[in-house]
DRENKE-861522 format. One line per field, with one value per residue (C-alpha): residue number from 1; residue in three letters; x, y, z. Coordinates in nm, 3 decimals, decimal comma. Each point is the difference from the previous one (the first is absolute). Layout:
BEGIN
i [NUM_...];
aa [Ala_...];
xx [X_...];
yy [Y_...];
zz [Z_...];
END
This chain:
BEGIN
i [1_2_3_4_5_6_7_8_9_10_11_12_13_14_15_16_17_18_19_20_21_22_23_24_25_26_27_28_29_30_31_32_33_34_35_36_37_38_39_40_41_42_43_44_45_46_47_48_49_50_51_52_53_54_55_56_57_58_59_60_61_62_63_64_65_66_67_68_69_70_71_72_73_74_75_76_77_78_79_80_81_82_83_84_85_86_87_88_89_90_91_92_93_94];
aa [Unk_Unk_Unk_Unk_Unk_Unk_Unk_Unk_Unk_Unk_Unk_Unk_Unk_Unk_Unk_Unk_Unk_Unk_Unk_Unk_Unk_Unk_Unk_Unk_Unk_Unk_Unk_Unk_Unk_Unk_Unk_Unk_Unk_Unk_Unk_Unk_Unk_Unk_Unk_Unk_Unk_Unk_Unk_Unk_Unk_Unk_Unk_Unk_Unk_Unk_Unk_Unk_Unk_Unk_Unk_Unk_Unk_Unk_Unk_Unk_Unk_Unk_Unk_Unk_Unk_Unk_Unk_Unk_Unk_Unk_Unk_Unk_Unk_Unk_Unk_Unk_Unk_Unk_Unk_Unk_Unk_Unk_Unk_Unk_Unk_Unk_Unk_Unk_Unk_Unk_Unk_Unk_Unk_Unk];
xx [8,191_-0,005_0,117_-0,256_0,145_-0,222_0,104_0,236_-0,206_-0,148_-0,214_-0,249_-0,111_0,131_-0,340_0,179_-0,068_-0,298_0,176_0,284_-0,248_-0,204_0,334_-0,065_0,266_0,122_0,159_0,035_0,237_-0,177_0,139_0,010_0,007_0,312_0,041_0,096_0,353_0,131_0,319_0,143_0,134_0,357_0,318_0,206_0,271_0,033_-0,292_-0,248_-0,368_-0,233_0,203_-0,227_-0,089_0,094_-0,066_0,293_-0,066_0,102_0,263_0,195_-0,070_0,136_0,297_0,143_-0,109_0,166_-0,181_0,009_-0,193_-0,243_-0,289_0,117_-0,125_0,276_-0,076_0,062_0,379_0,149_-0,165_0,130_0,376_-0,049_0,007_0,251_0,212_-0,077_-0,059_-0,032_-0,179_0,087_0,027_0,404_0,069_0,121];
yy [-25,945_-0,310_0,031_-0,115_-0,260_0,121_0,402_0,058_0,231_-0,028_-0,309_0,099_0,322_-0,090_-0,208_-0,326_-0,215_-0,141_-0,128_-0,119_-0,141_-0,228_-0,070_0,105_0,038_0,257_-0,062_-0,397_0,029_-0,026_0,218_-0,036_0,254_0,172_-0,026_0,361_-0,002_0,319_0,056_0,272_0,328_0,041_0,275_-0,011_0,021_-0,090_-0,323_0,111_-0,133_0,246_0,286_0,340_0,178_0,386_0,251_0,252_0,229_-0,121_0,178_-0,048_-0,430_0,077_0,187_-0,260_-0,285_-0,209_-0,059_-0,450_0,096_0,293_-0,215_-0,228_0,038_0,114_0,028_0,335_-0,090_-0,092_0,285_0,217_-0,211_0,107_0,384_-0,065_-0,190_0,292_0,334_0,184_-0,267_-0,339_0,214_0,071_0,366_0,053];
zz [11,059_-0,184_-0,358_-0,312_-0,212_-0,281_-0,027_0,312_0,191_0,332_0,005_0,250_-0,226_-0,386_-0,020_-0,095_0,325_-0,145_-0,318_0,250_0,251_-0,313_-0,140_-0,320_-0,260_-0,191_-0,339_0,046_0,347_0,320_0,235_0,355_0,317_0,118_0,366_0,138_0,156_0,200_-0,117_0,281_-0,092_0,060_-0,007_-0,322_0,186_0,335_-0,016_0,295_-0,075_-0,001_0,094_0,064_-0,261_-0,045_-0,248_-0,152_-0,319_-0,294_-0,108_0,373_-0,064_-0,363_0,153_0,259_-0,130_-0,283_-0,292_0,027_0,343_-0,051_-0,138_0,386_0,318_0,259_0,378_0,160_0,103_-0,329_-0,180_0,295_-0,135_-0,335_0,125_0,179_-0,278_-0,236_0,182_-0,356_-0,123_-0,200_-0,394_-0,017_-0,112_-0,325];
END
């Protein structure tokens, strides 16, 4: 999980460590390791850390949820509010 200073993959498999690890430099700037942090997963909405995760097709997410929040996670009850805020979906009717 820990992030490589040198091409921002996975450190453990990008085959970096050892450059890290002899503290070699790379282009005149010696670069130093990047401590993993978990940072939690959370509801766009609503703020609950590390609400479940559920799967709807596409086009229904698309449907009921506004576009600032369809790249978001929501938990299950505000994407259940979204239906309910727009039963035909969020796209007004021309």
């Amino acid at each position: 999980m820990e992030t490589c200073p040198y091409c921002g993959g996975q450190l453990i498999s990008c085959g970096h460590f050892e450059l890290l690890r002899k503290g070699e430099e790379t282009k005149g700037i010696r670069l130093y390791r990047i401590p993993f942090v978990q940072v939690p997963n959370m509801c766009a909405l609503c703020g609950e850390l590390w609400p479940n995760f559920f799967t709807v097709p596409d086009s229904e997410w698309k449907k009921y949820v506004i576009p600032e929040l369809q790249k978001k996670i929501l938990c299950m009850s505000c994407y259940e509010k979204q239906k309910t805020l727009f039963p035909e979906g969020w796209h007004l009717k021309q």
